[in-house]
Structures are given as structure tokens and as C-alpha cells.
C-alpha positions in Angstrom: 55.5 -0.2 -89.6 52.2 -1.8 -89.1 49.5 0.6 -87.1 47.3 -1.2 -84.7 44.1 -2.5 -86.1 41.7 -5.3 -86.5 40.4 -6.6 -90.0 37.3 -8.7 -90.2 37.1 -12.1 -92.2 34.9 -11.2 -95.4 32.4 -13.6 -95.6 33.6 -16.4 -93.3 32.5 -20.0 -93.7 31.5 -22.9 -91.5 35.5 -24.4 -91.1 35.6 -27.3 -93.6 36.6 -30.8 -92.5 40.1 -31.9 -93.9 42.6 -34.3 -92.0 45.9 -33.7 -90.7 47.0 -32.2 -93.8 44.8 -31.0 -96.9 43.8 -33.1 -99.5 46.3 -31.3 -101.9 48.9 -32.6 -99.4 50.7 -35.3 -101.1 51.6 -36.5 -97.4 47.8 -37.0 -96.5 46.7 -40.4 -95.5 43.5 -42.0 -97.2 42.2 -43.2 -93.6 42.7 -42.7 -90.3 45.9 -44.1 -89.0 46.0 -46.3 -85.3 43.9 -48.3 -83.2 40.5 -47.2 -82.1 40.8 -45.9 -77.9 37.3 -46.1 -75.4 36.5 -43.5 -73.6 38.6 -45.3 -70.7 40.9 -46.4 -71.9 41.3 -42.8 -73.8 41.8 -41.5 -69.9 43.9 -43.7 -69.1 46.3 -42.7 -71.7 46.6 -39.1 -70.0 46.8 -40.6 -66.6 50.2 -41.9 -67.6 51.5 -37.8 -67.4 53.1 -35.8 -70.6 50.7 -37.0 -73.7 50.9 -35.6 -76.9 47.8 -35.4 -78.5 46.3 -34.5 -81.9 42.0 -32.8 -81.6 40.1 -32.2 -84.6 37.5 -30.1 -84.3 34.2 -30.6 -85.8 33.2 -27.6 -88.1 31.3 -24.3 -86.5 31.2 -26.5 -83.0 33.3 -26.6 -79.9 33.3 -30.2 -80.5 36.0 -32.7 -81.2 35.3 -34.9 -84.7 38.5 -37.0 -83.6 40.9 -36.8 -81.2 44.6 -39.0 -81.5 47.4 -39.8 -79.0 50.6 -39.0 -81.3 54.2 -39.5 -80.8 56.3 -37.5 -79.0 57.6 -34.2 -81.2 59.8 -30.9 -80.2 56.3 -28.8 -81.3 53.1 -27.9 -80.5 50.3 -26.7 -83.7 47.2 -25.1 -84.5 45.7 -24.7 -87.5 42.2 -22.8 -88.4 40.7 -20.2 -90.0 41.6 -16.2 -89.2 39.0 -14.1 -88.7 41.2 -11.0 -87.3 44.8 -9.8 -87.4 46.1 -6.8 -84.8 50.2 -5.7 -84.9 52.0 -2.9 -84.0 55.6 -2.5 -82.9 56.7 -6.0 -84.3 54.3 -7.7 -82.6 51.1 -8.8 -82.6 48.5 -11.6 -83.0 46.0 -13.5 -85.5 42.7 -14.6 -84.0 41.5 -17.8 -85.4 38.0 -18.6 -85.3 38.2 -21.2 -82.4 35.7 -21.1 -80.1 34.7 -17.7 -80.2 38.4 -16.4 -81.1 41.6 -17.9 -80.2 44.5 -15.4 -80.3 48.0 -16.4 -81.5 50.6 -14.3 -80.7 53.9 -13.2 -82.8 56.7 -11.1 -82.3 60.5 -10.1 -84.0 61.2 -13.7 -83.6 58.6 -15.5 -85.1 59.6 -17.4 -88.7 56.1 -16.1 -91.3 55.8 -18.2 -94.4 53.4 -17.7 -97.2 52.0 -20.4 -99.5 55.0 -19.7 -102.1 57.4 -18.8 -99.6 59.0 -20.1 -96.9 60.6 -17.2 -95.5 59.4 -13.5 -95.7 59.5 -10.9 -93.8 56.5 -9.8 -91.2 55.2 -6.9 -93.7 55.1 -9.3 -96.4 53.2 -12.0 -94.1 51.0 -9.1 -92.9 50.2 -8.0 -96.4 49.4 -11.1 -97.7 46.7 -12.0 -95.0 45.2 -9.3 -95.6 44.8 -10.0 -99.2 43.9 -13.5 -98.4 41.3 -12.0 -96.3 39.5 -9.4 -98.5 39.1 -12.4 -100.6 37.2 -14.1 -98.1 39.3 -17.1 -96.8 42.7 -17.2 -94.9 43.9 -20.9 -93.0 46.9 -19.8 -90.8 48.7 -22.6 -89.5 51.3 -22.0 -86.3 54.2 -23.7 -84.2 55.9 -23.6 -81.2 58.3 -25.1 -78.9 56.8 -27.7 -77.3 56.7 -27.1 -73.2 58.5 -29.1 -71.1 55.1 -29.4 -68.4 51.7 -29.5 -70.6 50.2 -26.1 -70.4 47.4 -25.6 -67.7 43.9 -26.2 -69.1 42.8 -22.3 -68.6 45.7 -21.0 -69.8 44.8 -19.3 -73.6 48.1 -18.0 -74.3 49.9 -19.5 -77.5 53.1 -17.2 -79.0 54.0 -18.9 -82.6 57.5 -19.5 -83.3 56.6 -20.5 -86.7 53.4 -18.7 -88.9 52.5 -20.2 -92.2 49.9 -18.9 -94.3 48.1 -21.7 -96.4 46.2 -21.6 -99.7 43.8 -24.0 -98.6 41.3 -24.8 -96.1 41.8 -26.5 -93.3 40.1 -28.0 -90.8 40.8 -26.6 -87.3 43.1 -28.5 -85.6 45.5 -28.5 -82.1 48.3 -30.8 -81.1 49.6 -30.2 -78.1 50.6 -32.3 -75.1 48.4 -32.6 -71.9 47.9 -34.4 -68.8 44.5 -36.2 -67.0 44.1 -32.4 -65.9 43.2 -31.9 -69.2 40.2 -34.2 -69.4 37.0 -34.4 -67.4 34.7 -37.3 -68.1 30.6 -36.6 -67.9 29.2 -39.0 -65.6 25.5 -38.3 -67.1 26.2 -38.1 -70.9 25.8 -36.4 -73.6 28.5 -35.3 -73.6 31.0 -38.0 -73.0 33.3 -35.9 -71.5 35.5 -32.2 -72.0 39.1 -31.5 -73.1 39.8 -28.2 -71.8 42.9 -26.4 -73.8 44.0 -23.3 -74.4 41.4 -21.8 -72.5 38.8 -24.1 -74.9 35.9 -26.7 -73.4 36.0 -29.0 -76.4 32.9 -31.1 -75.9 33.5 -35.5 -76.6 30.7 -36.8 -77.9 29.8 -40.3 -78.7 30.9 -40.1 -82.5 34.2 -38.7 -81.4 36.6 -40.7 -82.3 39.3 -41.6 -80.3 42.2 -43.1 -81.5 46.2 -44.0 -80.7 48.9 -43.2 -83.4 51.8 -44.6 -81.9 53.4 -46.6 -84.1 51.9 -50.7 -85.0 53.5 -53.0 -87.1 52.2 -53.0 -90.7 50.0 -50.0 -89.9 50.4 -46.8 -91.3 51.8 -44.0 -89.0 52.0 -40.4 -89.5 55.4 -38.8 -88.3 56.5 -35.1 -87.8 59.6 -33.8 -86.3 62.7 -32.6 -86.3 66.1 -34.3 -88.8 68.4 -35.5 -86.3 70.6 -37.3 -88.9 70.6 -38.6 -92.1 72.2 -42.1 -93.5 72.9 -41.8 -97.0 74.4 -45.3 -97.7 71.5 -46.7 -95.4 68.6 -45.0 -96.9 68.0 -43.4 -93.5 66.9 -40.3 -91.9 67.1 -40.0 -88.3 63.8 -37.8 -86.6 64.3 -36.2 -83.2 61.0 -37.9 -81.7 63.2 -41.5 -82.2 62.1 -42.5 -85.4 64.0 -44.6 -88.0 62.7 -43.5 -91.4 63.8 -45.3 -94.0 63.8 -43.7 -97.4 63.7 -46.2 -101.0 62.6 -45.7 -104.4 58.9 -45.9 -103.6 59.3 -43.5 -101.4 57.9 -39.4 -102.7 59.2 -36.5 -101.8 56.5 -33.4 -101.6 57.3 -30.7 -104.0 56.2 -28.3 -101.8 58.9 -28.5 -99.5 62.5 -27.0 -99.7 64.2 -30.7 -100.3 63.9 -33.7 -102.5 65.9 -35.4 -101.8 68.4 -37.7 -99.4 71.3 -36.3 -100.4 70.6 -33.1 -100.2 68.7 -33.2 -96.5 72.1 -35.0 -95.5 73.9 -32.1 -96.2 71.8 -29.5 -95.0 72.0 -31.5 -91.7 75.3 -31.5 -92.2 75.8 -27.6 -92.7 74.0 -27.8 -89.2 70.8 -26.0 -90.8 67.5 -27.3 -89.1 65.7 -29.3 -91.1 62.2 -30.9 -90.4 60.4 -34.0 -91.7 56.7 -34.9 -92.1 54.6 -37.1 -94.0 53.2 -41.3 -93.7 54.3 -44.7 -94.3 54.3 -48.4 -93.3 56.1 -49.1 -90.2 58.3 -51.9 -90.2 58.9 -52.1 -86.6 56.7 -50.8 -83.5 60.6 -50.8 -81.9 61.7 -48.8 -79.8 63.3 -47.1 -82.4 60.1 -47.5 -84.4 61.3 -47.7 -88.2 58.9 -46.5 -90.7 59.2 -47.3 -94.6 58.0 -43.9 -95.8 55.8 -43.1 -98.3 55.7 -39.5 -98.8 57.8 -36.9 -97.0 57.9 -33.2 -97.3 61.1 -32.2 -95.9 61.5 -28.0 -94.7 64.3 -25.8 -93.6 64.2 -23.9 -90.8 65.9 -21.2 -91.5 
């Protein structure tokens, strides 16, 4: 069992800028994905209500570099840097070096991955941070259920379903879904305006960019969600956010994750095991569905 206790991040860096995913990511696109979003028309978006969107953070700031309107999704993330790990009893958090410390809770239920393995057990996890510490650089990347309401602004608390431990840097990043209570615009800039989550004042400054994701015929879209189904015969897979991928021979799957195929993520989501999908491509048709050729997909089980 793990005593209480707090180890510092050995000679912690400036957080480096990366995308969505890591250059080493085979699913990483080349350029920013969407259309570009004014500072109105940004607010207008979270007028509508429930908005899921994607804020990367400019490195060592409180600043966003970009922020995205995404597609819906059954998760909310964050990725950044650890500086700090506490646990005791099963429980615990990692505090990630967002604004001053962001902590990110886990408990008995909580899935911990490490870069080589998708499932192990919280000791392992535990053990391995720390070694990815004392060498001076630890990304943590963490999931949860997505809320039904967006979570008030104030509000710092994040419990992770999901804890992966990365062997790479990321740049900080948090999807989540909001509201026009999220967002307050400066009427004597700079800044341009404030997205307060997670307890965070994230400053929008006039090289923020601000951007929509949802999907564009001929663009290239990013997708991430759960496998709802897969079609074999039709070269489909099914996502949970409504998504028609369809799967060819161009398209590659990321050795990194647990499947490689169509057949086989048909018959995991056949077995009933969860299985998740992320990764690019060209979509075909803004819809709704909105069918994306894909061009690279890592493809995870849950379980």
C-alpha cells in the first residue's frame, strides 16, 4: 500500500507545444483541422448550450494557443505535465502543472495505463511515475465520463476514470464541454476575453486561435469516441458521437493500440468489450451522420 506523500518534478520544463496528439502519433494531423471562428462568432457557439470544446494551452502561461469547438464524445481529457503525485488508501491524485497545479483525482475504479501497457495495476502505475519523474519528465494524460450539464466554471474537481502515462511530451491540453457561462469577453482588450474551467482563468488573446472542428466536406476532421458497431462487409465502424467511419486499404491502423484491424474490432464489439476509436481523415459527408474516410486510427480496449 502506498503511504501518503508528495514527490516533486526533478527539473521541470517550460510544457512543450505539440497538437492533439504527439508527433510520434501516427494519428496526428499536419495542420489544424476546421474553419477559423471570431471572437463572436466563437461566443456565439457556447450561447447555443452544451459545447464541447478542445483548449490548448500556450506553454508556462495561463493562456490559450488555440482553442476548437469538437464534436460531441462520451469523455472529457486533460493532458499535461505532473509535477506531484499523493495516494493512500487506493486513492489519490496527480497534480499537473496547470496553472499553478491542477489536481486529478483517482480511486479503486480508475483504469492506469503505462506507455507499454494498457492495463496495470495502481502500484505499477504509481511506481512507474515515479520513475518517470526522477528522470525529470512525466505527461499524464486522463479521462472521464463526460457530464450530462457542463461543469460550473469554479468548480476544480476532475476524478479520472481513465490514467495513461505517456512517454512523451505533451502539450497541455483540456476538452471538456461548456456553456456561455464559461466565457467572459474583455470589453477593453488585451486580453480578448477568459475561459474559466476547472477552477482555471485561461486568458484569449489576439493570436489565439479559434477554430470549429465539426465536420466539412473535403476537410480533414479529427474524431474520438466510443465503437458503437462495426460493418465488416461495408468497411464500416460505427462511433458513438454519430460518426460513419469508413475503413479501406489506405486507411493505417496505429500500432500502438490493442487492434489492427476490422475484423478484429468487430469482434471485440461483438464479445460486448468496449472498444474506442481515435485518429483523422477526409470526410466524405458533413451529414448528419457525418462519414469520414479515415486515414489513421488507433483503436483501444477498454477493459
Amino acid at each position: 500500500m502506498y503511504a501518503p506523500r508528495q514527490i516533486p518534478l526533478i527539473g521541470l520544463t517550460a510544457l512543450t507545444l505539440l497538437g492533439a496528439a504527439c508527433a510520434a502519433d501516427s494519428t496526428a494531423p499536419s495542420a489544424p483541422p476546421g474553419r477559423t471562428l471570431s471572437i463572436s462568432e466563437f461566443e456565439q457557439e457556447l450561447g447555443t448550450g452544451r459545447t464541447r470544446i478542445e483548449i490548448k494551452l500556450a506553454p508556462g502561461v495561463l493562456a490559450a494557443r488555440e482553442v476548437e469547438v469538437e464534436g460531441d464524445d462520451d469523455e472529457e481529457q486533460i493532458a499535461g505535465e505532473a509535477t506531484a503525485v499523493a495516494a493512500a488508501n487506493g486513492s489519490g491524485s496527480v497534480t499537473l502543472a496547470l496553472g499553478g497545479g491542477l489536481a486529478v483525482g483517482f480511486d479503486a475504479q480508475t483504469r492506469f495505463r503505462t506507455p507499454t501497457d494498457s492495463r496495470v495495476t495502481q502500484d505499477e502505475w504509481l511506481a512507474a511515475l515515479e520513475a518517470a519523474l526522477a528522470g525529470g519528465s512525466a505527461t499524464v494524460e486522463a479521462r472521464r465520463n463526460a457530464p450530462s450539464d457542463p461543469q460550473a466554471p469554479g468548480d476544480a474537481s476532475f476524478t479520472a476514470t481513465d490514467l495513461r502515462l505517456t512517454d512523451t511530451r505533451e502539450e497541455a491540453r483540456i476538452e471538456m464541454y461548456v456553456d456561455s457561462d464559461n466565457f467572459e469577453a474583455n470589453p477593453a482588450p488585451p486580453p480578448r476575453g477568459w475561459l474559466t474551467v476547472l477552477g482555471l482563468r485561461i486568458e484569449i488573446h489576439g493570436d489565439t486561435r479559434l477554430g470549429n472542428q465539426l465536420p466539412e466536406e473535403g476537410g480533414v476532421s479529427e474524431f474520438e469516441s466510443a465503437v458503437s458497431a462495426v460493418d465488416v462487409a461495408a468497411g464500416t465502424i460505427a462511433l458513438a458521437s454519430g460518426t460513419i467511419l469508413r475503413v479501406g486499404s489506405s486507411t493505417t491502423f496505429d500500432p500502438t493500440g490493442d487492434l489492427f484491424t476490422l475484423e478484429t474490432t468487430a469482434a471485440a464489439v461483438t464479445a460486448g468489450r468496449p472498444v474506442r476509436a481515435q485518429g483523422r481523415g477526409t470526410v466524405e459527408s458533413a451529414g448528419p451522420p457525418a462519414i469520414v474516410a479515415a486515414r489513421a486510427v488507433k483503436v483501444e480496449v477498454d477493459d
